[in-house]
C-alpha positions as a Markdown table, in Angstrom:
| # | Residue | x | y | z |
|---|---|---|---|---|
| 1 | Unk | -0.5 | 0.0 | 7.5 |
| 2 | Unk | 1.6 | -1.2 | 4.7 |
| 3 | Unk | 2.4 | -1.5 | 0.9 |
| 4 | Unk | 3.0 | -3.5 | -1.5 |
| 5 | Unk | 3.1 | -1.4 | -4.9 |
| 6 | Unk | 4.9 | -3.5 | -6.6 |
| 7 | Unk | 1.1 | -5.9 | -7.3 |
| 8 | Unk | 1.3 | -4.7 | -10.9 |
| 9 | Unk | 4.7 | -4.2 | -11.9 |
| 10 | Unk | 6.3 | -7.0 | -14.8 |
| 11 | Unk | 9.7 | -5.9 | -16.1 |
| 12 | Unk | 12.6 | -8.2 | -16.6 |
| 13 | Unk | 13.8 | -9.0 | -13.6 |
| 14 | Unk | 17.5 | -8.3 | -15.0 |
| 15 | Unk | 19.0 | -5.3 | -17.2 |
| 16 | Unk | 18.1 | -2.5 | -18.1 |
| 17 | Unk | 14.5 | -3.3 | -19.1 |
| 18 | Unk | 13.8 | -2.9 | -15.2 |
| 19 | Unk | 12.9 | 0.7 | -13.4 |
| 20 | Unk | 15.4 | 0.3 | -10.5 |
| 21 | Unk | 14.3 | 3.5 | -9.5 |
| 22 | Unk | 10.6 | 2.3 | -8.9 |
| 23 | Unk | 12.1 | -0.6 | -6.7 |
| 24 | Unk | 14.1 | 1.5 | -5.0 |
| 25 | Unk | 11.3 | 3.7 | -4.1 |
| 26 | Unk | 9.3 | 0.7 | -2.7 |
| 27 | Unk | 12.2 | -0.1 | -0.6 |
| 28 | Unk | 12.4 | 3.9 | 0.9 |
| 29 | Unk | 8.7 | 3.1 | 2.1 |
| 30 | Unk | 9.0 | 0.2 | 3.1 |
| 31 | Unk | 12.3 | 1.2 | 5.3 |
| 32 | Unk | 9.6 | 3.6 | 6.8 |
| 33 | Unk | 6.4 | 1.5 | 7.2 |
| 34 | Unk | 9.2 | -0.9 | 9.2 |
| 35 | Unk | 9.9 | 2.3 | 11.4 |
| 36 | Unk | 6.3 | 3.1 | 12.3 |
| 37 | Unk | 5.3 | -0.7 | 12.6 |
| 38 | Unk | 8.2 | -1.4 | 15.2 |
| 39 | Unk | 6.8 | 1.8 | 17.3 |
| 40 | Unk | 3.2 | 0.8 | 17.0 |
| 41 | Unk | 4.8 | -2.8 | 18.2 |
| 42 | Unk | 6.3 | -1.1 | 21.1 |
| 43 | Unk | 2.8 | 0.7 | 22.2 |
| 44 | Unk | 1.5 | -3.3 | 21.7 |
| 45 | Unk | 4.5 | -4.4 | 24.7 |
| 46 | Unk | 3.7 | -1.2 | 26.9 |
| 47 | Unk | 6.8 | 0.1 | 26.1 |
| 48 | Unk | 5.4 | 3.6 | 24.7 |
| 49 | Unk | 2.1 | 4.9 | 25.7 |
| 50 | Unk | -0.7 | 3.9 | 24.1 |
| 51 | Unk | -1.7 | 5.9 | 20.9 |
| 52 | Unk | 1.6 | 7.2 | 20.8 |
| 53 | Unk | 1.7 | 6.7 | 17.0 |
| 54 | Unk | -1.8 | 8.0 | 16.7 |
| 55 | Unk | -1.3 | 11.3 | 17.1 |
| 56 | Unk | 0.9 | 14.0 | 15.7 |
| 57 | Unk | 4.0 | 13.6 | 13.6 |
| 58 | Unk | 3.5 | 9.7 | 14.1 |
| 59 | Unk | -0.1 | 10.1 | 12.6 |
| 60 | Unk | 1.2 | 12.1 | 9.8 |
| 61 | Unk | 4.4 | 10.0 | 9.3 |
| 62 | Unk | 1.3 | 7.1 | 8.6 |
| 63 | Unk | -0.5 | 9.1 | 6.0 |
| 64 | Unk | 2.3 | 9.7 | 4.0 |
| 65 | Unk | 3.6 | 6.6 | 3.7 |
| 66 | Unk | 0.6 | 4.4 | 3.0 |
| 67 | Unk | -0.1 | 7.0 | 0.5 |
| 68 | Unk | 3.3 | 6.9 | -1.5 |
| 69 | Unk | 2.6 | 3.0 | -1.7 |
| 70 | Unk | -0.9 | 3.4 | -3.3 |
| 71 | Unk | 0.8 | 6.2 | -5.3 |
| 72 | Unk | 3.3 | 3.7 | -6.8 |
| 73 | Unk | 0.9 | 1.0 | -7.3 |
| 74 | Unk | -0.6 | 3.5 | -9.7 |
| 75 | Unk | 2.5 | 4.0 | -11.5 |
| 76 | Unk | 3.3 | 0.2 | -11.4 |
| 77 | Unk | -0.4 | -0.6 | -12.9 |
| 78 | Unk | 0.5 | 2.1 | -15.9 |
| 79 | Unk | 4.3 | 0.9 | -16.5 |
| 80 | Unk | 3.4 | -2.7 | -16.4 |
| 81 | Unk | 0.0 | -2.3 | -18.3 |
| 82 | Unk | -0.2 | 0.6 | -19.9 |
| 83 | Unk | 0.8 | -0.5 | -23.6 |
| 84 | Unk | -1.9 | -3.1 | -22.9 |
| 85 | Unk | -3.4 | -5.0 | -20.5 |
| 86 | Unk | -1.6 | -8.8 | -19.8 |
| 87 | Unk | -4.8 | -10.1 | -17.8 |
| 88 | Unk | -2.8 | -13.5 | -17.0 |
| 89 | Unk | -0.1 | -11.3 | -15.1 |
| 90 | Unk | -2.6 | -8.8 | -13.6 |
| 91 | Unk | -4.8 | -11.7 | -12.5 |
| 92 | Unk | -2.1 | -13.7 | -11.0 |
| 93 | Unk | -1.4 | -10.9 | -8.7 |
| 94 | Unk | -4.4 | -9.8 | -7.9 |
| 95 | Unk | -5.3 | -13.0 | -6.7 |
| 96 | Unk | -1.8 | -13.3 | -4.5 |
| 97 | Unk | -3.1 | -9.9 | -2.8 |
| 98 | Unk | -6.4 | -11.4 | -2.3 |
| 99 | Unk | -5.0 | -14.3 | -0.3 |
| 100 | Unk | -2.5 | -12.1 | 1.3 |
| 101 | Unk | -5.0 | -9.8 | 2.6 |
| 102 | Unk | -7.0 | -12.9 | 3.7 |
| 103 | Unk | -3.8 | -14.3 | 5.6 |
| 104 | Unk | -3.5 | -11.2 | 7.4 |
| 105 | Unk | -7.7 | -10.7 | 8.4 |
| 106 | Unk | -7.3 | -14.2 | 9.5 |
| 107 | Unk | -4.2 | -14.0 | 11.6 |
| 108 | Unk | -5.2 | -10.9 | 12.9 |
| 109 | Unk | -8.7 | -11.8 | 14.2 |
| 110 | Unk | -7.0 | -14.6 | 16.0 |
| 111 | Unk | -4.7 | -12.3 | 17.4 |
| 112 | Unk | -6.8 | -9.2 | 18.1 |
| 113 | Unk | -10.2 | -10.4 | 17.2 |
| 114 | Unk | -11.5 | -7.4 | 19.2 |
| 115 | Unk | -9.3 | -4.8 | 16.5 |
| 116 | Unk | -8.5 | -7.2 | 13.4 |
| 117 | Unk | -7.9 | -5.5 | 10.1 |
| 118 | Unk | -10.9 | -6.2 | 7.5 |
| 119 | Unk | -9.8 | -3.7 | 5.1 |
| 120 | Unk | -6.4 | -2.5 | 5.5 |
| 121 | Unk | -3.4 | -1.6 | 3.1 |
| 122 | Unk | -3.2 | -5.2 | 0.9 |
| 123 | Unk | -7.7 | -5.0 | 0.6 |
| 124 | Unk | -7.6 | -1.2 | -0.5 |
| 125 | Unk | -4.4 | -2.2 | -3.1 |
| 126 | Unk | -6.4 | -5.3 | -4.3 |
| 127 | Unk | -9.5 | -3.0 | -4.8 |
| 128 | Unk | -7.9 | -0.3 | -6.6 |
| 129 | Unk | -5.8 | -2.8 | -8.6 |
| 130 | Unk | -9.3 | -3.6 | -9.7 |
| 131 | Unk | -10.8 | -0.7 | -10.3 |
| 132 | Unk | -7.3 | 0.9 | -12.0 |
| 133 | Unk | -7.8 | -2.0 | -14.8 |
| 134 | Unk | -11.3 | -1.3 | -15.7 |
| 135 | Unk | -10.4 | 2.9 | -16.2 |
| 136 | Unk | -6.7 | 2.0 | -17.2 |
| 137 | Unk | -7.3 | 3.6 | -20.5 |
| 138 | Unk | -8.9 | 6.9 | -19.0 |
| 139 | Unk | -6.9 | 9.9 | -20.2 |
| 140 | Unk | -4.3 | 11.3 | -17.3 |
| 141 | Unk | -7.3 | 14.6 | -17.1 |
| 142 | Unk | -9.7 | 12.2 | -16.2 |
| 143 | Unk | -7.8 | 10.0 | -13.6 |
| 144 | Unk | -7.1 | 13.6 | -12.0 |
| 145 | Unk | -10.6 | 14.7 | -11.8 |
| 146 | Unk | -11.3 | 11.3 | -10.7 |
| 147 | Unk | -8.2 | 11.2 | -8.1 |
| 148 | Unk | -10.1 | 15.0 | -7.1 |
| 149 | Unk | -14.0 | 13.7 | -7.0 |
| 150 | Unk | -12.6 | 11.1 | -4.3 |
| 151 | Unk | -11.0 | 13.7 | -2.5 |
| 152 | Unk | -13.9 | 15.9 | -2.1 |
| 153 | Unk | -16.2 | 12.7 | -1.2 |
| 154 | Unk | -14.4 | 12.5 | 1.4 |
| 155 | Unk | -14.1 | 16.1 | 2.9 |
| 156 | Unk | -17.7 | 16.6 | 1.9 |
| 157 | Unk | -19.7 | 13.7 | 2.1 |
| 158 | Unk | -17.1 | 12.0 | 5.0 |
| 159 | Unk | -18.5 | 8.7 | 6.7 |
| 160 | Unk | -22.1 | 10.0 | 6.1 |
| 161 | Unk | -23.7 | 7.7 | 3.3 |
| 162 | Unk | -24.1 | 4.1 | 4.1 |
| 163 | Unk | -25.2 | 3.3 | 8.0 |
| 164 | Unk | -24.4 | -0.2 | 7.1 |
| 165 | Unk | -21.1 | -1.7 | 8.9 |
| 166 | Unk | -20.6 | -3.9 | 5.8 |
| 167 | Unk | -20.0 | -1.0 | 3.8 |
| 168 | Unk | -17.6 | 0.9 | 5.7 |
| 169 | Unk | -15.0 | -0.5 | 3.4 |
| 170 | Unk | -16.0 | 1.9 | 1.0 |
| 171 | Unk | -14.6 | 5.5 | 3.5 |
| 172 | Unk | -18.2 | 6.9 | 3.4 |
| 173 | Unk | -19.9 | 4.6 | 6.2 |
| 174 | Unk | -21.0 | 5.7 | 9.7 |
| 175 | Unk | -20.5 | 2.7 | 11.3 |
| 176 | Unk | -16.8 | 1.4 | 11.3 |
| 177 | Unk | -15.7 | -0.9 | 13.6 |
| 178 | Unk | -11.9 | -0.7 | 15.3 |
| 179 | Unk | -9.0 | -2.1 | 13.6 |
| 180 | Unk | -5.8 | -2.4 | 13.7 |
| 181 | Unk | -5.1 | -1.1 | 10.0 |
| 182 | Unk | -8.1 | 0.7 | 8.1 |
| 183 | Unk | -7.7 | 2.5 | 5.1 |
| 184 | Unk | -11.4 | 2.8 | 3.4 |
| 185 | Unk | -11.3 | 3.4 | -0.2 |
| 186 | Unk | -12.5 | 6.9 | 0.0 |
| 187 | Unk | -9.9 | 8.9 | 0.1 |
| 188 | Unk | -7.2 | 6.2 | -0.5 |
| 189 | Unk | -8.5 | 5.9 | -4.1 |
| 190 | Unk | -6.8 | 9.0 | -4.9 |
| 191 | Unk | -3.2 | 8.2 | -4.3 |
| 192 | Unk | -4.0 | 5.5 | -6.8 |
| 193 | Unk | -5.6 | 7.3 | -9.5 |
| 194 | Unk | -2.4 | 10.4 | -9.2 |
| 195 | Unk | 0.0 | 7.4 | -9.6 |
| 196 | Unk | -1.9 | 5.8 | -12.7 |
| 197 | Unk | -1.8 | 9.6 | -13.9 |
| 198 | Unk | 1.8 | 10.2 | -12.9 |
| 199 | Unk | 2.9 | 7.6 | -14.8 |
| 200 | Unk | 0.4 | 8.4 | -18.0 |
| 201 | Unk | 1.9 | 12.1 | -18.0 |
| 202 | Unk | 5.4 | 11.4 | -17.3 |
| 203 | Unk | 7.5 | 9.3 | -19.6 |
| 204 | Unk | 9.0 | 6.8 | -17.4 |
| 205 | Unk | 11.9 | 6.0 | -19.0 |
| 206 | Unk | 12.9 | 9.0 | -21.0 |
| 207 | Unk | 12.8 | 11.4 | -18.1 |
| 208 | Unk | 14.0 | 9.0 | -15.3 |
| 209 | Unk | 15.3 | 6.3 | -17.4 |
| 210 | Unk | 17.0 | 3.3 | -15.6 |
| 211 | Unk | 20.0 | 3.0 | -12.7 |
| 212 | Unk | 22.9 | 1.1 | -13.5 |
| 213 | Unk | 22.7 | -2.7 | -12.7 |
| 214 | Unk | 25.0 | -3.1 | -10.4 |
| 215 | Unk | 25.5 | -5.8 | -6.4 |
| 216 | Unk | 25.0 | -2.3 | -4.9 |
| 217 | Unk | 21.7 | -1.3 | -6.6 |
| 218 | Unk | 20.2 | -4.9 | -6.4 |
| 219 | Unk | 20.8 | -4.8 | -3.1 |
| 220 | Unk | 19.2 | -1.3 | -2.2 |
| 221 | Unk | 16.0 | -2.7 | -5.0 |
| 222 | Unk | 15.5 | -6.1 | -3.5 |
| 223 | Unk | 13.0 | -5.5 | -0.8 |
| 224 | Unk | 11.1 | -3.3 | -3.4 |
| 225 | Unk | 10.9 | -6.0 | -5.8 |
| 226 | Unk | 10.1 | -8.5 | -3.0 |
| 227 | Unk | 7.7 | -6.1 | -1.4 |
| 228 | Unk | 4.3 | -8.5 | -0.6 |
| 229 | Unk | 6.8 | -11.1 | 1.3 |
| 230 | Unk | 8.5 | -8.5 | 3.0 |
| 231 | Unk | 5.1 | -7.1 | 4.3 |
| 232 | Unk | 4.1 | -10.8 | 5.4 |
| 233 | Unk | 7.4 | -11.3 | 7.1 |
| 234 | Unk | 8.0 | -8.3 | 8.4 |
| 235 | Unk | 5.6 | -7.9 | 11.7 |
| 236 | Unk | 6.5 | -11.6 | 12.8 |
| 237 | Unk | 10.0 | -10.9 | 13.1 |
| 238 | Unk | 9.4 | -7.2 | 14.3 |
| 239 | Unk | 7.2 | -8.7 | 17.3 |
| 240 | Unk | 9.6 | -11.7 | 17.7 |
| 241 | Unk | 12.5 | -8.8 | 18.1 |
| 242 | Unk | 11.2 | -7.0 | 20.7 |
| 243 | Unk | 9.9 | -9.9 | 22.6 |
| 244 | Unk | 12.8 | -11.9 | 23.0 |
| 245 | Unk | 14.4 | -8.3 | 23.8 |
| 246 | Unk | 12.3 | -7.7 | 26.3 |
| 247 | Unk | 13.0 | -10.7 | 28.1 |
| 248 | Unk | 16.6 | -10.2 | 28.0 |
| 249 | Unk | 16.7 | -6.6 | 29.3 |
């Protein structure tokens, strides 16, 4: 599981122009998709039980958070595009997700080829980044029906559709193999779609409006606006943590 809302997002990098508070909410989640990853690494040493962060709170705690990062991609695809679609910007970063979500099937099937993620956090994000474009001028009822119709596909119809394993990417096929990180775009498309409506019904900047630029905020929005290359970097060093710790205790 992990994030990367920011895909979308083009806003000067300095002043006021920015939403600090849209980085700074990428850099709560991604504070807590850090948490959970360093206890699923833990499971991964044998220091926690296995499945420990399957289950309960832990399981939850999961949910939650890869949600709010599919809900701020929405926003981030409505505050950078809304006023009108920059395909040069939106294409650029679809295509770094694309290769980031390639880098990590590809380093993960080396790694766990039994469990490797095909179609975790960065896939679904590149998908709905996809999607999101081609319905980005959808009134907010729509996106909410929409975000609703997902919803109920997946209570209702479930993993029952397709019997193909290539399709269980799409959250409604029967066979899905084990990964490390799956999340199917049924019912992660929703998230997506509130965000995109969020933003549509909300006035960003007249009801939040920006933070003060100051070392202090820059420093609490930094991850947020670094968010892919802290995803990429972040299990490596986690891992290379607890490793080297566990050698020295």
């Amino acid at each position: 599981m992990t994030c990367l809302a920011d895909h979308n997002t083009h806003v000067s990098s300095e002043g006021a122009n920015r939403l600090l508070w849209l980085d700074a909410s990428r850099t709560l989640a991604l504070l807590a998709m850090v948490v959970f990853h360093f206890s699923r690494d833990l499971e991964i040493f044998g220091i926690l039980p296995s499945g420990f962060t399957m289950t309960g709170g832990w399981a939850v705690f999961a949910r939650v958070i890869a949600g709010a990062f599919l809900f701020l991609s929405g926003v981030s695809l409505i505050v950078a595009h809304g006023a009108g679609l920059r395909f040069h910007a939106w294409a650029k970063r679809l295509a770094m997700l694309v290769l980031a979500a390639l880098l990590v099937s590809v380093g993960t099937y080396v790694a766990f080829p039994e469990s490797y993620v095909y179609f975790g956090i960065l896939h679904v994000i590149a998908a709905c980044s996809l999607i999101g474009v081609l319905i980005i001028t959808a009134p907010t009822w729509a996106l909410i029906v929409s975000a609703c119709l997902v919803l109920v596909a997946d209570a209702y119809l479930g993993r029952q559709v397709f019997v193909s394993p290539w399709l269980a990417w799409t959250g409604l096929g029967s066979t899905v193999r084990p990964s490390l990180d799956f999340l199917p775009l049924v019912p992660w498309l929703a998230p997506f779609l509130m965000g995109m409506a969020f933003a549509k019904l909300v006035p960003m900047r007249g009801v939040f409006g920006t933070m003060q630029t100051t070392w202090l905020a820059n420093a609490m929005t930094w991850p947020g606006r670094h968010s892919l290359a802290v995803y990429l970097c972040h299990q490596p060093v986690l891992l290379a943590t607890i490793w080297v710790g566990t050698r020295i205790i």
